[in-house]
C-alpha positions in Angstrom: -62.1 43.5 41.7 -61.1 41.2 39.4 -63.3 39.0 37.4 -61.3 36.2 36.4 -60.8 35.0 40.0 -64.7 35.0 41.0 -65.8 33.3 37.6 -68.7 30.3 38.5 -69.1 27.7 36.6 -72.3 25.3 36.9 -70.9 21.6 36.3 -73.0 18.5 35.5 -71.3 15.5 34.3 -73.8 13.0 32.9 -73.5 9.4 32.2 -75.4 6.0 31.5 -74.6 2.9 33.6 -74.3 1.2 30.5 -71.2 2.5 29.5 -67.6 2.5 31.7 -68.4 4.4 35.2 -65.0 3.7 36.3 -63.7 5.6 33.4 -66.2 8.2 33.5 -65.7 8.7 36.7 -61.8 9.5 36.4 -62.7 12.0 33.1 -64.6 13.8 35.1 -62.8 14.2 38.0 -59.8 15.3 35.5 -62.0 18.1 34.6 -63.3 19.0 38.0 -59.7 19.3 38.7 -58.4 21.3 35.6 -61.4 24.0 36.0 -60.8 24.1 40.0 -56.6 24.6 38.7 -57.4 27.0 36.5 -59.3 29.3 39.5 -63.0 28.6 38.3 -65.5 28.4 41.3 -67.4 24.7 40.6 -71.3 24.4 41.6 -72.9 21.4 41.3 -73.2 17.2 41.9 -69.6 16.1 42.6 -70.3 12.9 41.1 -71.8 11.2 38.0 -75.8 12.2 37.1 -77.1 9.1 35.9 -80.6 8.9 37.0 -83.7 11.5 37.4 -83.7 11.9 41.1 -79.9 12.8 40.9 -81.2 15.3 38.0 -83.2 16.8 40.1 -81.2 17.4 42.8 -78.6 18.5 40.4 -81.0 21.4 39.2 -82.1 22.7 42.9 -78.0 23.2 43.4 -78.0 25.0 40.5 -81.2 27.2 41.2 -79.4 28.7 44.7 -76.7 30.4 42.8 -76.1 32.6 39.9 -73.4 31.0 37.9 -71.9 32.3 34.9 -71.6 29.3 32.2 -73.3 26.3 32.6 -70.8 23.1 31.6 -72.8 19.8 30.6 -70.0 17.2 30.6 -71.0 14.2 28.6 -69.1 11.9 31.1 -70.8 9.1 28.2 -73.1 8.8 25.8 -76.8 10.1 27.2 -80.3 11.2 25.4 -80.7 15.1 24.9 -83.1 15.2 28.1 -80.9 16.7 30.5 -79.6 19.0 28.2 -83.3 20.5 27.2 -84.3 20.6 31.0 -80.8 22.6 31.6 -81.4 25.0 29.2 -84.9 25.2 29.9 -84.5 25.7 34.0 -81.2 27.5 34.2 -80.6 30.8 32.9 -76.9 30.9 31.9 -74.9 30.5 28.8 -74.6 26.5 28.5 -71.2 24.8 26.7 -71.2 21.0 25.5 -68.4 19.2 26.8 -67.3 15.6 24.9 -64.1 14.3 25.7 -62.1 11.8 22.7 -61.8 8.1 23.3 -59.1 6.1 22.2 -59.4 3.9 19.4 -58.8 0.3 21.0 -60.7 -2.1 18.3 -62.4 -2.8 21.1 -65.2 -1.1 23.1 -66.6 2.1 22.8 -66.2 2.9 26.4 -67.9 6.1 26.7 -69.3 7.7 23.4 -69.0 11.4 24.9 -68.8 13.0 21.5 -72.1 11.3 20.2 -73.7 12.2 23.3 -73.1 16.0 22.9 -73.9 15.7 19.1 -77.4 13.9 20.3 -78.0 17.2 22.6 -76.9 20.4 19.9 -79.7 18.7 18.0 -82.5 18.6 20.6 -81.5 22.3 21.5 -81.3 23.8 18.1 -85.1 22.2 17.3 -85.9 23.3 20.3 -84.1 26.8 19.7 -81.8 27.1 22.2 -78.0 28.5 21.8 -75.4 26.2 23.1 -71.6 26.5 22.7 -69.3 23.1 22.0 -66.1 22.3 23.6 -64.1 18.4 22.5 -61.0 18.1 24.2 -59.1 15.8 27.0 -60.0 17.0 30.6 -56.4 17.7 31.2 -56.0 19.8 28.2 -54.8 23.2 27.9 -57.4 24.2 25.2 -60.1 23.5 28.0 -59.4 26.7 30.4 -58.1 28.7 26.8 -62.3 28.1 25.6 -64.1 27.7 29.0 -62.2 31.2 30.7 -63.3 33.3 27.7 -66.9 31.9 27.5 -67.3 32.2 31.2 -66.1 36.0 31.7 -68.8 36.6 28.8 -71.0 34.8 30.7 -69.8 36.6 34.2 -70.6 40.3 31.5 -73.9 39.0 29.9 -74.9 38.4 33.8 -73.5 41.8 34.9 -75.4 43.7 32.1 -78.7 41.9 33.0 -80.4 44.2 35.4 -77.9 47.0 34.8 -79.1 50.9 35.6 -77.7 53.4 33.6 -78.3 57.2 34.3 -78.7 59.5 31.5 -77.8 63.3 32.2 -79.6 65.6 30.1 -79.7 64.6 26.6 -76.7 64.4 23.5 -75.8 67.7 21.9 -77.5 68.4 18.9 -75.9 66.5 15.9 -74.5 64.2 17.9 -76.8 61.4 16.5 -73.8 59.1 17.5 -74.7 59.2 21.3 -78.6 58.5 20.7 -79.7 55.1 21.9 -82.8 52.5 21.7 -84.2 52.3 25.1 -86.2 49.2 24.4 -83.8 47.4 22.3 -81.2 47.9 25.6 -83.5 46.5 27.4 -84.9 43.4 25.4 -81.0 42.4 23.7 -78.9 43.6 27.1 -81.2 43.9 29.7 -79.9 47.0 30.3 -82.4 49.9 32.0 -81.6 53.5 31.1 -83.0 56.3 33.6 -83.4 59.6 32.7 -82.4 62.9 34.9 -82.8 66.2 34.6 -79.6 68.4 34.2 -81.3 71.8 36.3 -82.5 69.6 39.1 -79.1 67.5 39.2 -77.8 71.1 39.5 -79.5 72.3 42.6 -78.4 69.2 44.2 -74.4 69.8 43.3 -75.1 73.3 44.6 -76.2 72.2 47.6 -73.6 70.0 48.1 -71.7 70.2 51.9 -68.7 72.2 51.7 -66.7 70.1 54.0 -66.8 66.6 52.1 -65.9 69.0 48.8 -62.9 70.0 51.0 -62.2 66.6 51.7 -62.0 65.5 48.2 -60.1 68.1 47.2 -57.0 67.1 49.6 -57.5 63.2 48.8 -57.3 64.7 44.8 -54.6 66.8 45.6 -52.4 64.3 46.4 -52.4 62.8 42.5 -52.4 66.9 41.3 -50.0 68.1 42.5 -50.9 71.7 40.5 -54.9 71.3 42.1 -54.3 74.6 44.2 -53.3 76.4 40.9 -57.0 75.9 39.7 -59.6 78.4 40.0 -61.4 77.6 43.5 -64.8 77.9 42.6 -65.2 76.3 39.6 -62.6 73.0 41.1 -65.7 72.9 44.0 -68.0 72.7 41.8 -66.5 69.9 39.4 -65.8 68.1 42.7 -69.3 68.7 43.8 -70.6 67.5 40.7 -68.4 63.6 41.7 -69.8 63.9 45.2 -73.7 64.1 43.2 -72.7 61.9 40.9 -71.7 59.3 43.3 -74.7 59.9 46.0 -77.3 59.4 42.7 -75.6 56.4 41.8 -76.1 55.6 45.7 -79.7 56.2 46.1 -80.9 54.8 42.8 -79.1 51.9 42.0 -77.0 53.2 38.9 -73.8 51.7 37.5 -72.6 54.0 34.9 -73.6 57.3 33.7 -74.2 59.3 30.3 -73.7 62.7 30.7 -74.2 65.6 28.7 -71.3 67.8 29.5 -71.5 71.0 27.6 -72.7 73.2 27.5 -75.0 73.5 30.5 -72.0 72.5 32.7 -70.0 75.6 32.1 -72.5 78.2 31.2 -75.0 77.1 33.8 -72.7 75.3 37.0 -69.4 77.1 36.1 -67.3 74.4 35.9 -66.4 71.0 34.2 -67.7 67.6 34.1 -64.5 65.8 32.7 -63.1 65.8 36.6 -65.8 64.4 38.2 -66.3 61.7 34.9 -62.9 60.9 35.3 -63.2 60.5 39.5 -66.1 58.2 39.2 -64.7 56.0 36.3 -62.1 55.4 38.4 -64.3 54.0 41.0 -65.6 51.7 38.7 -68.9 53.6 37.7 -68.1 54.3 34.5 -69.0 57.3 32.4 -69.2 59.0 29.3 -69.7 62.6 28.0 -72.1 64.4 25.4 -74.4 62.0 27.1 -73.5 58.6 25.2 -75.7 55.9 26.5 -73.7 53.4 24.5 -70.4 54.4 25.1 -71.3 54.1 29.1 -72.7 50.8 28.1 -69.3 49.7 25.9 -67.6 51.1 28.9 -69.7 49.0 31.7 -68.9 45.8 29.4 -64.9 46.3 29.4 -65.0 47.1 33.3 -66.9 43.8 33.7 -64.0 41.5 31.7 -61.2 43.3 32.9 -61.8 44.7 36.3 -60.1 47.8 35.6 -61.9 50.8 34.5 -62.4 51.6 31.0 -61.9 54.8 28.9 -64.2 56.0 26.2 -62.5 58.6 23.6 -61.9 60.1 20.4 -60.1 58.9 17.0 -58.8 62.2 16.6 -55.5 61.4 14.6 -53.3 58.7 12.3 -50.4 58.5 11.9 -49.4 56.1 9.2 -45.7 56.4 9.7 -45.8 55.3 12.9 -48.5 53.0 11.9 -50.7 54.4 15.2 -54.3 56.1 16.1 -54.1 59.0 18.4 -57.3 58.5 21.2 -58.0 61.2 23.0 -60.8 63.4 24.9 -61.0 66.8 26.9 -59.9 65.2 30.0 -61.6 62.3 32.0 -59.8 59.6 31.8 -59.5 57.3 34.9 -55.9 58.3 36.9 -55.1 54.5 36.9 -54.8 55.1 33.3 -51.8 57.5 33.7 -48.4 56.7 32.3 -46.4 55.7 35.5 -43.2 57.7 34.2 -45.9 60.7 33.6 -47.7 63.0 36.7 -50.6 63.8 36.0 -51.7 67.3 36.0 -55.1 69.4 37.1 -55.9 71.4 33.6 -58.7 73.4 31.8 -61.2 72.7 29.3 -59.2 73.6 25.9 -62.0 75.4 24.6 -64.0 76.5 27.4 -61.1 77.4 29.8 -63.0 76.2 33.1 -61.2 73.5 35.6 -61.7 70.5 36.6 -60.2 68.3 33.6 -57.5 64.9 34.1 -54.3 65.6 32.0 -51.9 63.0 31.4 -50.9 60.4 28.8 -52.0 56.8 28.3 -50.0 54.3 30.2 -48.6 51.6 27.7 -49.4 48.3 27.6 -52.3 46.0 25.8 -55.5 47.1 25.8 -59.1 45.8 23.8 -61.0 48.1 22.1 -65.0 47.9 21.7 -68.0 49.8 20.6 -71.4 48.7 21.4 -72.8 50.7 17.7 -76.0 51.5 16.7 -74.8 52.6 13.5 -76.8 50.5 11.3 -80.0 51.1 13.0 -79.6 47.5 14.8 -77.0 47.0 17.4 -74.1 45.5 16.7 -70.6 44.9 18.6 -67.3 46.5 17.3 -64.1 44.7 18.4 -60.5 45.5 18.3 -57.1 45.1 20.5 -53.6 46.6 19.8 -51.0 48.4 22.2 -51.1 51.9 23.5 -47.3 52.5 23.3 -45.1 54.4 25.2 -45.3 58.5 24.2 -45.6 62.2 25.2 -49.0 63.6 25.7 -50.7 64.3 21.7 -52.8 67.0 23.4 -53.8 68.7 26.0 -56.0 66.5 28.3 -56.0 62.6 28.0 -55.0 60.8 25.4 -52.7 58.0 24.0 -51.0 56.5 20.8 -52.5 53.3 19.8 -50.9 50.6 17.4 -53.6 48.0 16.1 -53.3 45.1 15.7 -54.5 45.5 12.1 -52.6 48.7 10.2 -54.6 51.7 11.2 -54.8 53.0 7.4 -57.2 49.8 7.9 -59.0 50.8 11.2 -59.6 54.6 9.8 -61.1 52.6 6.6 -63.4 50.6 8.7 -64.4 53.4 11.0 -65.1 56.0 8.0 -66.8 53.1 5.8 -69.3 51.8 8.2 -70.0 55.1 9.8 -69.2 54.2 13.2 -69.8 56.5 16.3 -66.8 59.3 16.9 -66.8 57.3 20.8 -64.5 54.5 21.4 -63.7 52.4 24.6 -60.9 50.9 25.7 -59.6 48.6 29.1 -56.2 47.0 29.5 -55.5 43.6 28.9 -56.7 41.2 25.9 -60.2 40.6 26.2 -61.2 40.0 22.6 -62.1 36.3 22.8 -64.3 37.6 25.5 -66.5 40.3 23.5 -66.6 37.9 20.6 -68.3 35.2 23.2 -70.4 37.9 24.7 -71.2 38.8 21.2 -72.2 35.3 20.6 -74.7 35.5 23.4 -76.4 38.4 22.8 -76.8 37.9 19.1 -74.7 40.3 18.1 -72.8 40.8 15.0 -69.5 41.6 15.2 -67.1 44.2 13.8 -63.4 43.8 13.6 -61.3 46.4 13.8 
């Protein structure tokens, strides 16, 4: 899946007959053109809205499909009407759209930029959020603003409705994985449903012996070690993805916070990190010692990037180098795996049970995040760098990490504001993204 080629946009040009048609008609078809170039899915009139029927008609379009940013394009100069009724009727992040004129001494053809200046007011006194765009139709800074805004958009929209399952509860002084249930729900929209770690036992237990056989050759042909592991307890991690996978089935959940020790070893016999790292991979993302936000953070990267995302430990700096070491017991997504690297079937470094992921970070860009809760309020830490090329740090996953800022900084930042120990990461650069998404959800926003 890939999220920047299924991006909607909803797209109203509005105009007064009153001004140039002709050449409001040909700016606007420009930017139908450059949005439809760029990839972006258009809904909406194909032509200019200038009275209150074609309004109308505009908004029952726009009522038979989610979209994820809502583009008002001030063809010309208009009241603030449309834009109150837009943001009133249509639930999706909206962005003013003015395009410059040409000073001619003569006419003011269009008046685009008044017309958007006209609607910010309305929707502030009305208290409404809006974002701005001025730019030619044809110009490169359209898609470099409109893209970002509409993947946020695409994430806000994806996080709205979302079900996460919480397994058990966080360790004991782990007060970084605790969570506000009804802040989630009013700021994200984001449900989290409890389970019980004995009963989601008996279910792994029970778990058909055949289809554990069956995931065990599928995995065994990444592992190449997976026979070396200890039977028993490799069934039981692979039970535990096969559980993991039917709950998310039966109830509707797309990511999970589990709490991985120690119930998991001294009660099942095995380890989580496997089964973690199976289901991440799959796009059902999931964290351990039960952190709700991290599986959250982790949700919001998967939903930019299309990739899965990896949440992990600070465990190391280097300031030599000028790198962070990330790492965690062992479940990492596979995808993540260097390329030049195969990745191994290990044990729990401290609890010496399989089924853990072992392997080092492939290289390339990635963008950092932390949804944190460290203040009390929520807030929305954002970072990007380059994991770089290197030999495992540890045992299980991990990687080297360059920010983009000097990590003598990052560790700064981290120990000053008391973040959580969790952090997430996705490849590819999706920092203007977060900040956007940020933007929407009223946020405030950490840089590291």
């Amino acid at each position: 899946m890939n999220p920047s080629s299924d991006l909607t946009l909803g797209f109203i040009a509005i105009a007064r007959p009153t001004f140039d048609i002709p050449l409001a008609e040909e700016v606007t078809r420009q930017a139908r053109e450059t949005l439809t170039a760029a990839g972006l899915s258009l809904v909406g009139p194909d032509g200019l809205v200038t009275r209150p029927e074609e309004a109308e008609a505009a908004l029952q379009i726009l009522s038979a499909q989610p979209v994820d940013l809502l583009v008002l394009f001030q063809a010309t100069f208009a009241d603030s009407s449309m834009a109150l009724t837009l943001a009133r009727q249509v639930d999706a992040p909206l962005l003013l759209w003015a395009v410059p004129e040409a000073r001619t001494g003569g006419r003011l053809r269009l008046n685009s930029l008044c017309g958007i200046n006209l609607a910010g007011h309305g929707l502030t006194r009305a208290g409404y959020h809006y974002h701005h765009l001025y730019a030619a139709p044809d110009s490169a800074e359209v898609v470099d603003r409109i893209h970002p805004l509409a993947l946020a958009g695409h994430t806000r929209r994806r996080l709205k409705g979302a079900r996460l399952g919480r397994l058990g509860e966080h360790p004991a002084g782990f007060d970084t994985c605790s969570f506000n249930g009804p802040a989630l729900k009013q700021q994200l929209g984001v449900e989290v449903v409890q389970f019980d770690l004995p009963a989601f036992f008996r279910q792994v237990r029970q778990t058909n012996g055949a289809a554990v056989e069956q995931v065990a050759q599928r995995l065994g042909q990444r592992l190449e070690n997976l026979p070396e592991m200890e039977p028993a307890a490799t069934r039981g991690s692979l039970a535990t993805y096969l559980t993991l996978k039917q709950t998310a089935q039966e109830h509707r959940i797309d990511g999970f916070a589990v709490r991985c020790w120690p119930e998991f070893f001294t009660d099942l016999g095995c380890a989580a990190c496997g089964a973690m790292s199976m289901m991440s991979d799959e796009q059902i993302p999931c964290s351990c010692e039960a952190d709700v936000n991290g599986t959250i953070t982790q949700l919001i990267l998967q939903s930019m990037s299309g990739e899965p995302a990896f949440g992990a430990d600070l465990v190391s700096v280097d300031e030599a180098l000028d790198a962070v070491v990330l790492w965690h017991c062992g479940l990492a997504p596979l995808s993540m795996a260097d390329p030049g690297v195969s990745p191994r079937a290990t044990i729990h470094s401290n609890r010496k049970l399989p089924l853990l992921m072992e392997f080092p970070l492939k290289p390339g860009r990635v963008t950092v995040a932390r949804l944190s809760e460290a203040t009390g309020t929520y807030r929305l830490v954002v970072g990007g760098g380059e994991i770089v090329q290197a030999p495992p740090s540890f045992s299980g996953t991990s990687g080297v990490l360059r920010f983009d800022r000097p990590a003598a900084e990052v560790l700064n930042t981290v120990m000053q504001e008391g973040l959580e120990h969790h952090i997430s990461i996705t490849y590819g650069d999706y920092v203007p993204a977060l900040l956007a998404l940020a933007e929407m959800l009223r946020l405030p926003v950490l840089r590291l």
